[in-house]
ROSE-4610 file (N, C-alpha, C; in Angstrom, 1 decimal, always signed):
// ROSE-4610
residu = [X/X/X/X/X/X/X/X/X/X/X/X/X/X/X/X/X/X/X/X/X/X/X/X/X/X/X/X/X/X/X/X/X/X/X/X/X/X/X/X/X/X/X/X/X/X/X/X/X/X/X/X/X/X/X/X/X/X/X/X/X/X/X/X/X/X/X/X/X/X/X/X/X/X/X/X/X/X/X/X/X/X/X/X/X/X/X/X/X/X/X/X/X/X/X/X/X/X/X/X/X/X/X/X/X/X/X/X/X/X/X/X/X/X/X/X/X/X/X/X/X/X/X/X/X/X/X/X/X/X/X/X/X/X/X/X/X/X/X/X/X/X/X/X/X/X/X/X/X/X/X/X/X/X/X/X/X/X/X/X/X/X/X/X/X/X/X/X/X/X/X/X/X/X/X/X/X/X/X/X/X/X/X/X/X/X/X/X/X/X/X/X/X/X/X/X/X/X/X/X/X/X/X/X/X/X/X/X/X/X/X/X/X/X/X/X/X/X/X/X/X/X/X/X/X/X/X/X/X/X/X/X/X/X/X/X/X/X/X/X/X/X/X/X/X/X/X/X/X/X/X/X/X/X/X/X/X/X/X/X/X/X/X/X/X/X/X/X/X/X/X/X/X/X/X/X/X/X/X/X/X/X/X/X/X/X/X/X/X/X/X/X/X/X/X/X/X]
num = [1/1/1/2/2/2/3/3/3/4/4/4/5/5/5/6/6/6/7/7/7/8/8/8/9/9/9/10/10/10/11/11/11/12/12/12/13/13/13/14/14/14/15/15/15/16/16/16/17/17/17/18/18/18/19/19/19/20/20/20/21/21/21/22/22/22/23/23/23/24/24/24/25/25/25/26/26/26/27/27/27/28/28/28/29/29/29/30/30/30/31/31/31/32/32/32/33/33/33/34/34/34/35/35/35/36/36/36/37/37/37/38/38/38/39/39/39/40/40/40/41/41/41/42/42/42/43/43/43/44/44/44/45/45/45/46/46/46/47/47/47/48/48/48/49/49/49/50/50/50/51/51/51/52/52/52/53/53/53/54/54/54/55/55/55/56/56/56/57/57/57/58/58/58/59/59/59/60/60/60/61/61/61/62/62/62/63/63/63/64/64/64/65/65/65/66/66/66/67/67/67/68/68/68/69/69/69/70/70/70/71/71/71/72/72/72/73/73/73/74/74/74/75/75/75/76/76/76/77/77/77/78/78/78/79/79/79/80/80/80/81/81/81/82/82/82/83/83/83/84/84/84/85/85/85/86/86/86/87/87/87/88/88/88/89/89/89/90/90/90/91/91/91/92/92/92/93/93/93/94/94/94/95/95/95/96/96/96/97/97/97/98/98/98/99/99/99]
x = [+0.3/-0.1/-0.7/-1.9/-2.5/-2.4/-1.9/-2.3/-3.1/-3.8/-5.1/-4.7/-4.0/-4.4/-4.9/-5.5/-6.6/-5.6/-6.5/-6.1/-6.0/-4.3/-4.4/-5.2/-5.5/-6.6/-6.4/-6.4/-6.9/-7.7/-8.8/-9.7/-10.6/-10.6/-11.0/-10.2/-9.2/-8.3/-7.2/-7.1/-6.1/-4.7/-4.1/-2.6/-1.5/-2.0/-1.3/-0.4/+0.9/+1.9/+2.5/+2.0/+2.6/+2.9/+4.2/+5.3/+5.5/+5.8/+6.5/+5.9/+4.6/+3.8/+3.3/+4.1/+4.1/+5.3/+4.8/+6.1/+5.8/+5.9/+5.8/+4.5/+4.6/+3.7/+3.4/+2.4/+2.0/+1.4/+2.6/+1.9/+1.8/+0.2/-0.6/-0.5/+0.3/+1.0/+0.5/-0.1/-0.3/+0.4/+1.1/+1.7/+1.2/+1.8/+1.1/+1.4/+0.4/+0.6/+2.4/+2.4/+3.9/+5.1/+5.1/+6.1/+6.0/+5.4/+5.6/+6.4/+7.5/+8.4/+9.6/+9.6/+10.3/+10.8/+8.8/+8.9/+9.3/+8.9/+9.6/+11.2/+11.6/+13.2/+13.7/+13.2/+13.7/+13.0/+12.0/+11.7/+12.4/+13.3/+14.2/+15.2/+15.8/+16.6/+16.8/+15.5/+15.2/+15.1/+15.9/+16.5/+15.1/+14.5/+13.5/+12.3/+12.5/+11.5/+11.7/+11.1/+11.4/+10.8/+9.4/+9.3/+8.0/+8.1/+7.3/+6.8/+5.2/+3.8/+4.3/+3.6/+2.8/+1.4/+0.3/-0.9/-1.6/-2.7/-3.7/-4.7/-5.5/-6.8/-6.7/-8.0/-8.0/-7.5/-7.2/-6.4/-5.6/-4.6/-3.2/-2.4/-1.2/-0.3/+1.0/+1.2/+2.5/+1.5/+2.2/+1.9/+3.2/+3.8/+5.0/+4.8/+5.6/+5.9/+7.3/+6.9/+8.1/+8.1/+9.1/+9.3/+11.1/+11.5/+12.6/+13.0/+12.0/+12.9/+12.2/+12.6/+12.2/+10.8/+9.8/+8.7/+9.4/+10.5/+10.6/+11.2/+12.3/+12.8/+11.4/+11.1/+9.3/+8.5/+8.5/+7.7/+8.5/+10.0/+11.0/+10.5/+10.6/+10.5/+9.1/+7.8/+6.7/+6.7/+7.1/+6.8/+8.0/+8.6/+9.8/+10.5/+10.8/+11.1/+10.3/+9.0/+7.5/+6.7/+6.3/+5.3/+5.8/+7.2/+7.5/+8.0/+8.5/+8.9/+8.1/+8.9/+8.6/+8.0/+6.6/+5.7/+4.6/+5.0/+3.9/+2.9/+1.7/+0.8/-0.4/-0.1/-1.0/-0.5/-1.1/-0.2/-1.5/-1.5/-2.7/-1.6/-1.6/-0.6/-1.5/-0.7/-2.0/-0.1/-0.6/+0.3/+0.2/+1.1/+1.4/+1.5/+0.5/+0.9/+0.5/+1.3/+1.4/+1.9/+2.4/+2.7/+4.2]
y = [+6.7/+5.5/+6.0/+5.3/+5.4/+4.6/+5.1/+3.6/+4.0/+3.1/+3.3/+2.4/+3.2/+2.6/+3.1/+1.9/+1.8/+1.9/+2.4/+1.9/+0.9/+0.6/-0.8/-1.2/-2.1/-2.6/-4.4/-4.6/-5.9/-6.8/-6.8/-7.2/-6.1/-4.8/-3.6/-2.7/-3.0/-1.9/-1.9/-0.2/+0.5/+0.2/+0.0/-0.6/+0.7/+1.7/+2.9/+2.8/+3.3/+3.6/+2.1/+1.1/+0.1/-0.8/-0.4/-1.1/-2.3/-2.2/-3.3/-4.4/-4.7/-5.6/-6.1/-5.8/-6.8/-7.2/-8.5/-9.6/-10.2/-9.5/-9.7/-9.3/-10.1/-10.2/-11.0/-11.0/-12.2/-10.9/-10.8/-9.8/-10.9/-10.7/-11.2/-10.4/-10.7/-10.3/-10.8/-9.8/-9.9/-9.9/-10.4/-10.0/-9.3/-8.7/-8.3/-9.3/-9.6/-11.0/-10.8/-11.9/-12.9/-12.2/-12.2/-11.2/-12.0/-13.1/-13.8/-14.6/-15.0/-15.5/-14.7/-13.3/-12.7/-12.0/-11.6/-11.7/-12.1/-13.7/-14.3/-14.6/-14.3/-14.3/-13.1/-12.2/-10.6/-10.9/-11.5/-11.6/-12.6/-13.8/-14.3/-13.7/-12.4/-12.0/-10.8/-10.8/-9.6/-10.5/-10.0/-10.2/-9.7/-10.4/-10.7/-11.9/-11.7/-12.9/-14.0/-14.5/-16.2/-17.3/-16.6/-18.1/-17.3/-17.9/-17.3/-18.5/-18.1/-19.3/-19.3/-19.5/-19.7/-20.0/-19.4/-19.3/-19.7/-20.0/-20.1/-19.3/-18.9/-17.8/-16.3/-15.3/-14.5/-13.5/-13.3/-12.3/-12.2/-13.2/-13.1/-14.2/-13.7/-15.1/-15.6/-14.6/-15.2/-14.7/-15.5/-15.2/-15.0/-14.0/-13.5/-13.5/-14.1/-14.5/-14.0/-12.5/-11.6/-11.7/-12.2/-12.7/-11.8/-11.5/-11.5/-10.2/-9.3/-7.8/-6.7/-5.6/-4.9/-3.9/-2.8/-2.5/-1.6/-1.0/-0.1/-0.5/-1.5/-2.9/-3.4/-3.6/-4.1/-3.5/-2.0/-1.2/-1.2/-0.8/-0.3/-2.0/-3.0/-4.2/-4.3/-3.8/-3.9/-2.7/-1.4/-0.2/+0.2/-0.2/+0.0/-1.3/-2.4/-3.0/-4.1/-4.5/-5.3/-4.2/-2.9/-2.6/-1.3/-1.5/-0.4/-1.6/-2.9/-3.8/-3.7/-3.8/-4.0/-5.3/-5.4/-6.5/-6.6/-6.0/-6.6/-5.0/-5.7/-5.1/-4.5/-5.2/-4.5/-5.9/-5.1/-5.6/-5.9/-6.8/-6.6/-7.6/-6.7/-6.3/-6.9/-8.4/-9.0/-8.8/-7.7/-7.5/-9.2/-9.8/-10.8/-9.7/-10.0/-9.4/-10.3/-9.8/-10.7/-9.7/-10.4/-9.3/-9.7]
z = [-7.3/-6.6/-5.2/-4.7/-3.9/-2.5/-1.4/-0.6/+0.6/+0.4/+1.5/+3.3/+4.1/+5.5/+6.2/+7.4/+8.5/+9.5/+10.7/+11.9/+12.4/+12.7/+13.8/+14.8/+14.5/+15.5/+15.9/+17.2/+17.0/+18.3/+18.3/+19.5/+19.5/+18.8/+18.6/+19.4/+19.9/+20.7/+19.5/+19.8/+19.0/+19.7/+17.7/+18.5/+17.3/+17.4/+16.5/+18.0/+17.7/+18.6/+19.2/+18.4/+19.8/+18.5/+17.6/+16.2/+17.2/+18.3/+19.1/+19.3/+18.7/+19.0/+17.7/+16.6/+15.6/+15.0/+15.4/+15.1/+13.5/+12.6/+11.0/+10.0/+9.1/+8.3/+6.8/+6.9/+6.0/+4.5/+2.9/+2.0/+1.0/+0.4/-0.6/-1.6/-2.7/-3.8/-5.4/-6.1/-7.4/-8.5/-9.4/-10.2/-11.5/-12.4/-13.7/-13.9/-15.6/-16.3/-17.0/-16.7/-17.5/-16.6/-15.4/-14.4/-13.2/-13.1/-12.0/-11.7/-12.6/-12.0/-11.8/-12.5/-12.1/-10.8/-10.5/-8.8/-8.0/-8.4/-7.2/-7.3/-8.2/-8.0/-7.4/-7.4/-6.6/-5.0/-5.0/-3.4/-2.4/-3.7/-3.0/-2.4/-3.0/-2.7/-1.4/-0.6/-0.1/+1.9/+2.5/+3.7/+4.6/+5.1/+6.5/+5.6/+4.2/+3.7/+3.9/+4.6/+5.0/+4.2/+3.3/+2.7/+1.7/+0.6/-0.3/-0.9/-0.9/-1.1/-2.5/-3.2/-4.5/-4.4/-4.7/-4.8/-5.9/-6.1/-7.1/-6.8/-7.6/-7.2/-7.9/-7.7/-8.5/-7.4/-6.0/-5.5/-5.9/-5.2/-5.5/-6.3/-6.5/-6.6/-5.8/-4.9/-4.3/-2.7/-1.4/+0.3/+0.7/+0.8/+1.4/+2.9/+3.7/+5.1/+5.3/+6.3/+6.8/+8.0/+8.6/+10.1/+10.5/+12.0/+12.2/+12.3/+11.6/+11.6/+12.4/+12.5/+13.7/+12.6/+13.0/+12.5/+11.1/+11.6/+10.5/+9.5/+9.5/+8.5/+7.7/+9.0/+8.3/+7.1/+7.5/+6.9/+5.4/+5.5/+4.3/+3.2/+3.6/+2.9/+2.1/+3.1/+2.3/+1.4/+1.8/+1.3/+0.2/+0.1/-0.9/-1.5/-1.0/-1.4/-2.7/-2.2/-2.8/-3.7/-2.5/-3.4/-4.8/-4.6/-5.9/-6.9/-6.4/-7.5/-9.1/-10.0/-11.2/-11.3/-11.8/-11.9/-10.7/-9.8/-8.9/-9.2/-9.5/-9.6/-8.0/-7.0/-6.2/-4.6/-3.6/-2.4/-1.5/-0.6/+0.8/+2.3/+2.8/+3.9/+4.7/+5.8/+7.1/+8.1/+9.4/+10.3/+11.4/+11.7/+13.0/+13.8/+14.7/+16.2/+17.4/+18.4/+19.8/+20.4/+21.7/+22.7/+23.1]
């Protein structure tokens, strides 16, 4: 498995080094076919998720909204928790940042 990241950026200024300035995230979640409700019962169970969409459309099917935990919590939830799950087929990561 591949994952491809960019540099933080936002206004065009680099925000590599500055975890502290993102306050969550919003992951756009694919399922494989017939595994989607499986998903969403394992992302109930997963501590900083605060609320999980349901979507229609050919990206995705679930909008995962992670609020409340500090960058590296953050990171372990998208990076181990979502994108190794059984069923989900592929992830797109939008960071909340503020100051």
């Amino acid at each position: 498995m591949v994952f491809r990241c960019s540099p933080l950026r936002y206004a065009g200024e680099p925000l590599i080094g500055s975890p502290e300035k993102v306050r969550g995230a919003y992951v756009l979640i694919k399922a494989s076919p017939g595994s989607l409700r499986e998903v969403h019962r394992k992302l109930e169970g997963i501590d900083g998720i605060k609320k999980i969409y349901p979507v229609v459309g050919e990206t995705c099917d679930l909008i995962v909204k992670i609020e409340g935990v500090d960058f590296s919590a953050l990171s372990k939830i998208i990076l181990q928790d979502i994108r190794q799950m059984r069923g989900v087929e592929r992830t797109h990561t939008l960071l909340l940042m503020g100051d």
